[in-house]
PAVOKE-992221 format. One record per residue (C-alpha): x, y, z; residue in three letters. Coordinates in steps of 0.05 Angstrom, whole numbers, padded with zeros to 5 digits, always signed. Layout:
BEGIN
XYZAla;...
//
This chain:
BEGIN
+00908+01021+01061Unk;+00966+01064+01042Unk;+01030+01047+01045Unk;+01093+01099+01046Unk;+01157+01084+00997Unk;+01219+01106+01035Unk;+01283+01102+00973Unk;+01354+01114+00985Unk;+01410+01115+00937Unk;+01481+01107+00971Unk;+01525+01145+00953Unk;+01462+01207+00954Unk;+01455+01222+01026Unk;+01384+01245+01021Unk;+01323+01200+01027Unk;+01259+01208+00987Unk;+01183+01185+01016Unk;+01128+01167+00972Unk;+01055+01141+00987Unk;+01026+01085+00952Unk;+00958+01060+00937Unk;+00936+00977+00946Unk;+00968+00956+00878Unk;+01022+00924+00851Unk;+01087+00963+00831Unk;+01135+00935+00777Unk;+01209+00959+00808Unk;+01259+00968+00749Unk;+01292+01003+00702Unk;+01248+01000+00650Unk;+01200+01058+00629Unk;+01141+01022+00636Unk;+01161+01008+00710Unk;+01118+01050+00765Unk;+01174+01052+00811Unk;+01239+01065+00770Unk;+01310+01064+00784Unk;+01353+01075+00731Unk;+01406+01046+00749Unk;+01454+00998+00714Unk;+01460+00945+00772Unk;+01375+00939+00760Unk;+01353+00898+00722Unk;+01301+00927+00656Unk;+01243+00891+00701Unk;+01277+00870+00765Unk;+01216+00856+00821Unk;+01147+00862+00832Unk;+01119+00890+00893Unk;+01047+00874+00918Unk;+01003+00914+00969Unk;+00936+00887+00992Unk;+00900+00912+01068Unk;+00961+00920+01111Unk;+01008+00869+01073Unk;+01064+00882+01035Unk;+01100+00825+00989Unk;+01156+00830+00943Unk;+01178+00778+00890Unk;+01239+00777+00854Unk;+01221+00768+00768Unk;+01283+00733+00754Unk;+01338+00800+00754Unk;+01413+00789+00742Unk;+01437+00818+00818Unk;+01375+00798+00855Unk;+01335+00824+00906Unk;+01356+00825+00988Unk;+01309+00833+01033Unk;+01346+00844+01106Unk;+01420+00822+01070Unk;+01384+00749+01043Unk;+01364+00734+00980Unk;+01295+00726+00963Unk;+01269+00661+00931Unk;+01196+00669+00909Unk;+01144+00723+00946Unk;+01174+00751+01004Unk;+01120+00783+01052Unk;+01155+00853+01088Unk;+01161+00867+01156Unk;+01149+00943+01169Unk;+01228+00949+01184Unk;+01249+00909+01120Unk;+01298+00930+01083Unk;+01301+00921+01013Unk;+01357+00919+00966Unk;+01357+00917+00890Unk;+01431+00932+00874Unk;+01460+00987+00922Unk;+01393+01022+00913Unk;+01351+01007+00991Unk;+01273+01009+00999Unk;+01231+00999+01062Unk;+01149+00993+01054Unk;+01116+01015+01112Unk;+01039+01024+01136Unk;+01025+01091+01136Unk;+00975+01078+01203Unk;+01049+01073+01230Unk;+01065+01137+01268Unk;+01137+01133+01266Unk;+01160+01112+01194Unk;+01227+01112+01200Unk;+01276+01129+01142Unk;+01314+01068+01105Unk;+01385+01101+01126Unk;+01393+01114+01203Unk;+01470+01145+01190Unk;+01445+01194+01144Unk;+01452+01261+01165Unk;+01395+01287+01139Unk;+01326+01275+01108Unk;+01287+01309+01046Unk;+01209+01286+01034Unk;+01182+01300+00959Unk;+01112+01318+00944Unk;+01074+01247+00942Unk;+01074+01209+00882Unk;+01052+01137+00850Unk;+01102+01149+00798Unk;+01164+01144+00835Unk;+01238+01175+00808Unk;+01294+01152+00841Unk;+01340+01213+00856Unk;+01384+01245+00792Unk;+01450+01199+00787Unk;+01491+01275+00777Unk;+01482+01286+00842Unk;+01544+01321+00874Unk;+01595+01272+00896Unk;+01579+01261+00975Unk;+01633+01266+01030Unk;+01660+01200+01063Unk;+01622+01236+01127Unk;+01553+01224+01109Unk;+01562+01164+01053Unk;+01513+01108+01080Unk;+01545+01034+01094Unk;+01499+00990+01062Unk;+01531+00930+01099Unk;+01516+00964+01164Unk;+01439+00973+01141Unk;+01440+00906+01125Unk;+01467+00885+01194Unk;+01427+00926+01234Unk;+01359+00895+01192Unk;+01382+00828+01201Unk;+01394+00836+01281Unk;+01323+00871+01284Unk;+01286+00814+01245Unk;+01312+00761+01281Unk;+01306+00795+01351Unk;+01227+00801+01326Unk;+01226+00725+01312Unk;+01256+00702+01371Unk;+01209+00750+01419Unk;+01154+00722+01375Unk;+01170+00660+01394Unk;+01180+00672+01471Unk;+01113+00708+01474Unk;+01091+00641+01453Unk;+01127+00593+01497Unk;+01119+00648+01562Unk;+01054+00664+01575Unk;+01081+00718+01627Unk;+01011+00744+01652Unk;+00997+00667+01672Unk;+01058+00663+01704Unk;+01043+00735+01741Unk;+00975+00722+01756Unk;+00995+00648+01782Unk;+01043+00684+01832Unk;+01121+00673+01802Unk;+01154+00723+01830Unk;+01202+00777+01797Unk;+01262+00734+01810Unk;+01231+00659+01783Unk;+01195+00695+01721Unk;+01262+00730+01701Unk;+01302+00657+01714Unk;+01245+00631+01669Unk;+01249+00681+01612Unk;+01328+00675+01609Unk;+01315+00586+01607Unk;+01271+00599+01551Unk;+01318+00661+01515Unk;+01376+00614+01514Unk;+01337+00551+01487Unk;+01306+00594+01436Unk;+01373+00615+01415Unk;+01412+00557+01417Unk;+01352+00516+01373Unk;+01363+00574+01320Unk;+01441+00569+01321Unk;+01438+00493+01321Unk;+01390+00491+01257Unk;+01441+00539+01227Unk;+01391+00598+01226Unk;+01433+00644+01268Unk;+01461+00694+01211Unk;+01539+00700+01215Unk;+01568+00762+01262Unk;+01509+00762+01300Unk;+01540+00742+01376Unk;+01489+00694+01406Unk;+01506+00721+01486Unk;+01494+00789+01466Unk;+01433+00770+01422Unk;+01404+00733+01489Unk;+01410+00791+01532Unk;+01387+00843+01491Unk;+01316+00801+01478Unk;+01311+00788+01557Unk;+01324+00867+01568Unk;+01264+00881+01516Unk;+01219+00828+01548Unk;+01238+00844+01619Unk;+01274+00903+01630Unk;+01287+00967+01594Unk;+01299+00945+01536Unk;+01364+00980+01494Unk;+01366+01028+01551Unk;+01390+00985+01606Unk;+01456+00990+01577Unk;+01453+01065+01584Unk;+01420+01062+01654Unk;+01480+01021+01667Unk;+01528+01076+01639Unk;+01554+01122+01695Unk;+01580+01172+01651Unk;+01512+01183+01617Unk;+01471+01236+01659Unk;+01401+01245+01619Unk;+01363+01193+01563Unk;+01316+01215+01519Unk;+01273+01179+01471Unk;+01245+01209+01417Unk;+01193+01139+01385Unk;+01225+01081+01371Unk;+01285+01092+01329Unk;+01322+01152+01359Unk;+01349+01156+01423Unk;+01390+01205+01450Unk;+01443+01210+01506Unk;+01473+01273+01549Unk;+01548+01263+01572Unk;+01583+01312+01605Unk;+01523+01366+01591Unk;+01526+01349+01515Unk;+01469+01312+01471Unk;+01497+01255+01441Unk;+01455+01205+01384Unk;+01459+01130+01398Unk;+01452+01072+01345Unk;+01410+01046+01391Unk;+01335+01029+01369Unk;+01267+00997+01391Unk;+01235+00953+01353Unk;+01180+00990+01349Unk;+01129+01046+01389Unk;+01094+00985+01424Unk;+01160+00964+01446Unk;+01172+01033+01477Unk;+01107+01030+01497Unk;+01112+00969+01538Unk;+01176+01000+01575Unk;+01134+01057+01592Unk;+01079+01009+01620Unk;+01139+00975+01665Unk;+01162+01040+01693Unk;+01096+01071+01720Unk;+01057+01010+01744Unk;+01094+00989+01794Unk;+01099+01051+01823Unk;+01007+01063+01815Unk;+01020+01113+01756Unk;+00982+01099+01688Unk;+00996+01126+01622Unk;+00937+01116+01565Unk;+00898+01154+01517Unk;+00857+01192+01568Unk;+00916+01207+01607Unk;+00973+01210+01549Unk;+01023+01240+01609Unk;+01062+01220+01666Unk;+01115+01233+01708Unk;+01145+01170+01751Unk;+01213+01141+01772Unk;+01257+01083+01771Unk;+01272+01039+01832Unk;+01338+01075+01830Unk;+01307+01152+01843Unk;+01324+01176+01765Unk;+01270+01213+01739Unk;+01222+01192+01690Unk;+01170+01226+01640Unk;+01134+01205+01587Unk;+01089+01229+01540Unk;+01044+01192+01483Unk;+01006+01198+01421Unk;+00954+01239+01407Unk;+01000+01294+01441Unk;+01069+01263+01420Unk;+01070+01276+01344Unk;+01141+01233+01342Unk;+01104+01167+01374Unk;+01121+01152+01444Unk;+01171+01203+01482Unk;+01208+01184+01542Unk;+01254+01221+01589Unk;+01301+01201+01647Unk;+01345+01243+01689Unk;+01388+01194+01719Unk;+01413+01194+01790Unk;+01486+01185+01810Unk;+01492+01114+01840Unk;+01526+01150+01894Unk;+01510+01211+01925Unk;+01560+01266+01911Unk;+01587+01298+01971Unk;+01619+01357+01985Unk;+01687+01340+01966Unk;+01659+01323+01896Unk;+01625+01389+01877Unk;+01685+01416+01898Unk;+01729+01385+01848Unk;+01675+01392+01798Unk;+01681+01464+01802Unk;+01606+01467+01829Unk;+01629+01518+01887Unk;+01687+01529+01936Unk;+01701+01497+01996Unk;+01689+01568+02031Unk;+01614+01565+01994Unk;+01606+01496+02029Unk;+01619+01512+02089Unk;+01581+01571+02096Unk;+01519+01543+02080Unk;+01534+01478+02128Unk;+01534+01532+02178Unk;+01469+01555+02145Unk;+01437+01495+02151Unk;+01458+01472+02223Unk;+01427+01551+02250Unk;+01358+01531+02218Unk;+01361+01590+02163Unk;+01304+01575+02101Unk;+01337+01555+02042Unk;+01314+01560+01970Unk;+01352+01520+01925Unk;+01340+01562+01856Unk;+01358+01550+01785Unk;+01338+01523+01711Unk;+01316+01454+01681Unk;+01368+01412+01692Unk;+01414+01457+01729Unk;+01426+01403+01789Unk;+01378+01436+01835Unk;+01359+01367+01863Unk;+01436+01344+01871Unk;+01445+01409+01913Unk;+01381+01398+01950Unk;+01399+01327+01968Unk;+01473+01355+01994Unk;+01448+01415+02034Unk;+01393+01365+02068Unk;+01462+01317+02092Unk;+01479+01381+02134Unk;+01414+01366+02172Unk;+01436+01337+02245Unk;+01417+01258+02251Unk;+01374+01279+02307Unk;+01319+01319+02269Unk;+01250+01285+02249Unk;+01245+01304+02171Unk;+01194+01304+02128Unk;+01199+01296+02053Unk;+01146+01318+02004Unk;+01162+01306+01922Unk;+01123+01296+01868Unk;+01159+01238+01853Unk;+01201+01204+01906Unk;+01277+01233+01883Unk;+01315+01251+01940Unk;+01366+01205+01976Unk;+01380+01225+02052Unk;+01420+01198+02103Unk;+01391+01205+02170Unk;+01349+01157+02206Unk;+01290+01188+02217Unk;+01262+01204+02152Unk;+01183+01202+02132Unk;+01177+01210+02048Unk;+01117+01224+02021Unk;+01099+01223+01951Unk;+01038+01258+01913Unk;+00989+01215+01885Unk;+00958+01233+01813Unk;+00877+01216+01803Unk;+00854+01149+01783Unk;+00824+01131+01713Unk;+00759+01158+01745Unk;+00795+01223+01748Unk;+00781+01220+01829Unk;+00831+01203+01886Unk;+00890+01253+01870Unk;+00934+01278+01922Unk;+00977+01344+01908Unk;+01033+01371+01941Unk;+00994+01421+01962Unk;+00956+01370+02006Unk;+01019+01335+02037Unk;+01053+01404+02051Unk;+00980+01417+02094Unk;+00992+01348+02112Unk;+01064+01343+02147Unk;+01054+01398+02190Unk;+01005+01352+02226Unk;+01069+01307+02237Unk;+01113+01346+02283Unk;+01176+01352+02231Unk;+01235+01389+02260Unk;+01249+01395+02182Unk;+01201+01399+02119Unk;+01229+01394+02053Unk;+01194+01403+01996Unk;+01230+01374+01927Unk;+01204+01423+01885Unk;+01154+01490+01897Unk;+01117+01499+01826Unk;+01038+01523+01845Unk;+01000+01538+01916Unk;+01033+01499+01959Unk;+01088+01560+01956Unk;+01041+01592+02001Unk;+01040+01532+02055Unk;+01108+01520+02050Unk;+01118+01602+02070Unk;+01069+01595+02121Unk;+01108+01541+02155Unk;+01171+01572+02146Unk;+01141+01632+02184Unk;+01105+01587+02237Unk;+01163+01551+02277Unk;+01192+01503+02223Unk;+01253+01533+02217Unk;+01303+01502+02170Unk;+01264+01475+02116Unk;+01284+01470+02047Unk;+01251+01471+01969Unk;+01269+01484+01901Unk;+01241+01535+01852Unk;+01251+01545+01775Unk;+01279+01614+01772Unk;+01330+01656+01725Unk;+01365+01689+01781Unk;+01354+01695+01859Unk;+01321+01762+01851Unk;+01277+01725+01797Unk;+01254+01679+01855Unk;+01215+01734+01902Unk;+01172+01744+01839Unk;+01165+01665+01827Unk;+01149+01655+01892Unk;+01095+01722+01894Unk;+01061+01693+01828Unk;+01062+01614+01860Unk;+01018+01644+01927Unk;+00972+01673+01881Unk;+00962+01610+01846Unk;+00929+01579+01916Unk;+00872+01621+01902Unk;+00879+01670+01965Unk;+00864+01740+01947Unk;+00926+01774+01979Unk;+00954+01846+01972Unk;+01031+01840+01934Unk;+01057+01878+02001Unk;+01028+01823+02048Unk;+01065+01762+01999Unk;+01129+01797+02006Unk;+01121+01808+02079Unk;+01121+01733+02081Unk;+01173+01714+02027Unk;+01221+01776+02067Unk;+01211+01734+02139Unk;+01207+01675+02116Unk;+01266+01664+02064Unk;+01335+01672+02093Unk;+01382+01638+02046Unk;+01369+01628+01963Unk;+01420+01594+01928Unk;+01422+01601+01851Unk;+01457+01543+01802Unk;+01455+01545+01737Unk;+01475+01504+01671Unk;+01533+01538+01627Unk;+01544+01542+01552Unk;+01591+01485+01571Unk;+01544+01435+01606Unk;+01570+01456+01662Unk;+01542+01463+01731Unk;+01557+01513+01776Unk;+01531+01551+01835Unk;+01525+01625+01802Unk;+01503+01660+01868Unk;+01493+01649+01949Unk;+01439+01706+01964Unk;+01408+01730+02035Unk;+01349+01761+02033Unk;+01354+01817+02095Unk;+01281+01849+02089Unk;+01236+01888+02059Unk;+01242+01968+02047Unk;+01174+01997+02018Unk;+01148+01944+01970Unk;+01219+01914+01951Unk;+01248+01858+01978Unk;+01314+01875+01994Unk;+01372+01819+01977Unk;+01448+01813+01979Unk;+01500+01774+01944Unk;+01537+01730+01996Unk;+01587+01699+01943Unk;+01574+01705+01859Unk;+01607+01672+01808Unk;+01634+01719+01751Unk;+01649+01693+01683Unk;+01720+01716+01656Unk;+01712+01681+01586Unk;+01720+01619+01543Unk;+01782+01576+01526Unk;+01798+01547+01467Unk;+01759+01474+01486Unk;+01699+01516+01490Unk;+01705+01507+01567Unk;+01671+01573+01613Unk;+01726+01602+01658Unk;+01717+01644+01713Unk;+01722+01646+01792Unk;+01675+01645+01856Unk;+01685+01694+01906Unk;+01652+01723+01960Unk;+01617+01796+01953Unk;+01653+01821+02014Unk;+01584+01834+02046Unk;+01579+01794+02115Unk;+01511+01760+02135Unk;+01470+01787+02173Unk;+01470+01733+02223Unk;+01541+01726+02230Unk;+01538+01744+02302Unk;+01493+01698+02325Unk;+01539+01638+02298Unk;+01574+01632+02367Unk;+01509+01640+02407Unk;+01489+01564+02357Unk;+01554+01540+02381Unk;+01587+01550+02317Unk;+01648+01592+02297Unk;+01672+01604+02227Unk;+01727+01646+02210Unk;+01700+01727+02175Unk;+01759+01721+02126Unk;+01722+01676+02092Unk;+01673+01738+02063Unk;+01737+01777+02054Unk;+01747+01774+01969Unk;+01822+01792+01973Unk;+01833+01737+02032Unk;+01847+01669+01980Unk;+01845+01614+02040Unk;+01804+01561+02055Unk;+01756+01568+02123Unk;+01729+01511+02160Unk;+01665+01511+02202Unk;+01681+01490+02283Unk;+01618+01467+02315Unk;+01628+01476+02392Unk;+01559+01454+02417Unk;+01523+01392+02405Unk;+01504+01401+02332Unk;+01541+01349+02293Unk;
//
């Protein structure tokens, strides 16, 4: 088996990756050495490193600083964990499998990473390398640290796996509640035998240690802290040791780390089982959520070239109202308000925008305009959407089972609900066919319903929606689709994601007809982008167009009056929607 070499010199702040052969390696200084360092903290002949099958050992041949393996000294052969770090002076090595897809490099605060051609004759980087910045010098005591933590966080879960048969304890019907009360008994004991017996390396905090291992075993892992985080909005892992964070719509890096890609692997496995998803070789995708309503996706080798990839889109733990977006900077009170009245009058509405523009967060608000006296009907690919009134049915698509039979699409559900005598159908997100059905309904009596579609702009939409109908596989003329987009879309509302994470609602759009082939739109309010200040931040205000909806008049006749000044642009006042019939 080979075996990759991954060597770097603090001090260098690049990393170099070798592959070698079953063998054994002299480390030293010396020419005759295979692997050389020449360095004066290395000794002339300082170790000897062994690799047979899938093992790796190293002894230390009597050197004057020693060799570390994970920050302890070694006394006779040493056998290497794939994350092992070893030391020989400030010089740092790690031996890994090269059956391992994710390989990680010795240095996880260096910057950057440069791999040399292979070679069994390793050469340490030149010693007149440029002197490096204090920015991306590596701390070899945190290295050490964070190889210590992970080796004895591998022992202890060994050890638990051995003293916690958890499928028995599933299969002999514990329930979520006992087998977690179980698992944190057995955590602590673990611990506490290791501390007592003086094993527990010093600066490692034994609480900490005990809740990170019950996370892994039971939980999310390193991510529960982030789950936990409110001001993180998005988590993405890319394999085992990277993990990255958006705050305030920028990517941030974490120190965090998995053990390894089973250990993501097994996270994955907790997230879609419970809810009937699978995720395997023969079905290396998934989409699925967390009991919460965040957003999950993951993706797997042989597709996922960086070892198991997982995505969440977290949810608020409360739902954002009005007020909120409003001192966000999302819209105008004004904006609000008109489409409450929207809303309440039954007017389709097409919540439009990019990936992660919020088009979900808007659709969840809009649908709290809905009065608590409607039957509604959700359909979503995966249950998201949080509403507050009473009578709500949620359905859910289903995907196929390992026989590749049994799958339910939207499509299907959409077909499905209007069996179910909804006053209101919304649909989380149109992406294929079921565009057609939900167009169909709109134009057949269920008035009010509500969807999302991934578009650039709210003229982009009419030709989403035009190329999503022809995806059902009905042979229809262009002039018929638009017939039915023109009646049956009243209202499309447009947010999008700024060059400064921002989201905002860009444009409030009302389609009015059709004029030849054309669908014919206008601008209700737009926001218009003045510039930049000097934190990078987008400026720039919402207004409205000055064009008036169409069905402004029939407001009153819906019991509903709402002050025209509001469309006025050179009118700066806030307008507030009176209901005067029964609509609340």
């Amino acid at each position: 088996m080979a075996f990759s070499l991954d060597f770097i010199r603090p001090g260098e702040g690049t990393a170099t990756r070798n592959t070698l052969e079953d063998g054994s390696y002299l480390i030293g200084r010396g020419n005759a050495c295979r692997i050389r360092l020449p360095f004066p903290d290395v000794s002339e002949r300082h170790a000897l490193l062994l690799l047979l099958g899938d093992k790796a050992k190293i002894e230390d041949l009597h050197s004057a600083n020693g060799t570390y393996v994970n920050g302890m000294p070694t006394d006779g052969i040493v056998e290497l964990l794939p994350d092992s770090v070893i030391q020989i002076g400030e010089s740092m090595l790690r031996v890994s499998p090269i059956t391992d897809p994710q390989v990680p490099i010795p240095d996880p605060q260096a910057p950057s990473t440069k791999h040399q051609a292979p070679s069994t004759d390793f050469q340490a980087p030149s010693t007149k390398h440029q002197a490096p910045t204090s920015s991306n010098r590596p701390d070899p005591a945190a290295v050490k640290a964070a190889a210590i933590r992970r080796q004895v966080k591998e022992q202890i879960q060994r050890e638990l796996i051995e003293r916690l048969d958890l499928k028995r304890l599933t299969v002999s019907g514990v329930d979520r509640a006992g087998l977690e009360k179980k698992a944190t008994e057995k955590i602590h004991e673990i611990v506490e035998q290791v501390r007592t017996n003086g094993k527990l390396p010093a600066g490692i905090d034994a609480a900490r240690l005990e809740r990170e291992i019950f996370n892994e075993a039971l939980r999310l892992g390193p991510l529960e802290d982030l789950i936990a985080d409110e001001t993180v909005t998005e988590i993405m892992v890319n394999g085992p040791r990277q993990i990255y964070v958006e705050r305030r719509g920028k990517l941030q890096l974490t120190d965090l780390e998995f053990l390894d890609d089973s250990s993501v692997m097994a996270i994955i496995e907790r997230i879609v089982s419970p809810i009937g998803r699978r995720i395997d070789e023969s079905q290396p995708y998934v989409d699925a959520r967390l009991a919460d309503g965040s957003r999950v996706n993951a993706i797997i080798p042989p597709l996922s070239l960086t070892g198991p990839t997982l995505t969440i889109r977290k949810f608020a733990k409360r739902t954002l109202t009005v007020e909120d977006f409003i001192r966000f900077g999302t819209w105008t009170r004004n904006a609000a308000e008109f489409m409450k009245a929207c809303v309440i009058m039954r007017k389709n509405i097409i919540v439009a925008g990019g990936t992660g523009s919020g088009k979900t967060t808007l659709l969840n608000l809009l649908s709290g305009f809905i009065p608590h006296d409607e039957r509604i009907v959700t359909v979503e690919d995966a249950a998201e959407l949080k509403l507050v009134q009473p009578h709500v049915v949620r359905l859910e698509a289903r995907p196929p089972n390992i026989e590749g039979r049994g799958a339910v699409t939207i499509r299907d559900l959409v077909k499905n609900c209007l069996r179910m005598r909804p006053d209101r159908i919304i649909v989380g997100e149109c992406r294929g066919g079921e565009a057609l059905d939900m167009l169909q309904a709109m134009n057949t009596g269920h008035d009010g319903s509500l969807t999302t579609v991934h578009a650039n702009s709210p003229r982009d939409v009419i030709s989403r929606l035009e190329t999503m109908v022809l995806m059902s596989g009905m042979e229809l003329p262009s002039r018929a689709i638009r017939e039915q987009i023109a009646s049956a879309v009243d209202i499309i509302i447009h947010e999008s994601r700024l060059s400064d994470g921002s989201r905002k609602v860009v444009a409030i759009s009302e389609v009015t007809g059709l004029e030849g082939q054309n669908v014919v739109m206008q601008d209700i309010f737009a926001f218009r982008q003045s510039g930049v200040d000097e934190h990078g931040r987008v400026m720039g205000y919402f207004r409205p167009t000055g064009a008036v909806p169409t069905f402004f008049e029939h407001l009153r006749s819906r019991g509903l009056n709402l002050d025209p000044a509001m469309f006025d642009p050179s009118i700066d006042r806030e307008v507030h929607l009176e209901i005067v019939g029964g609509n609340a």
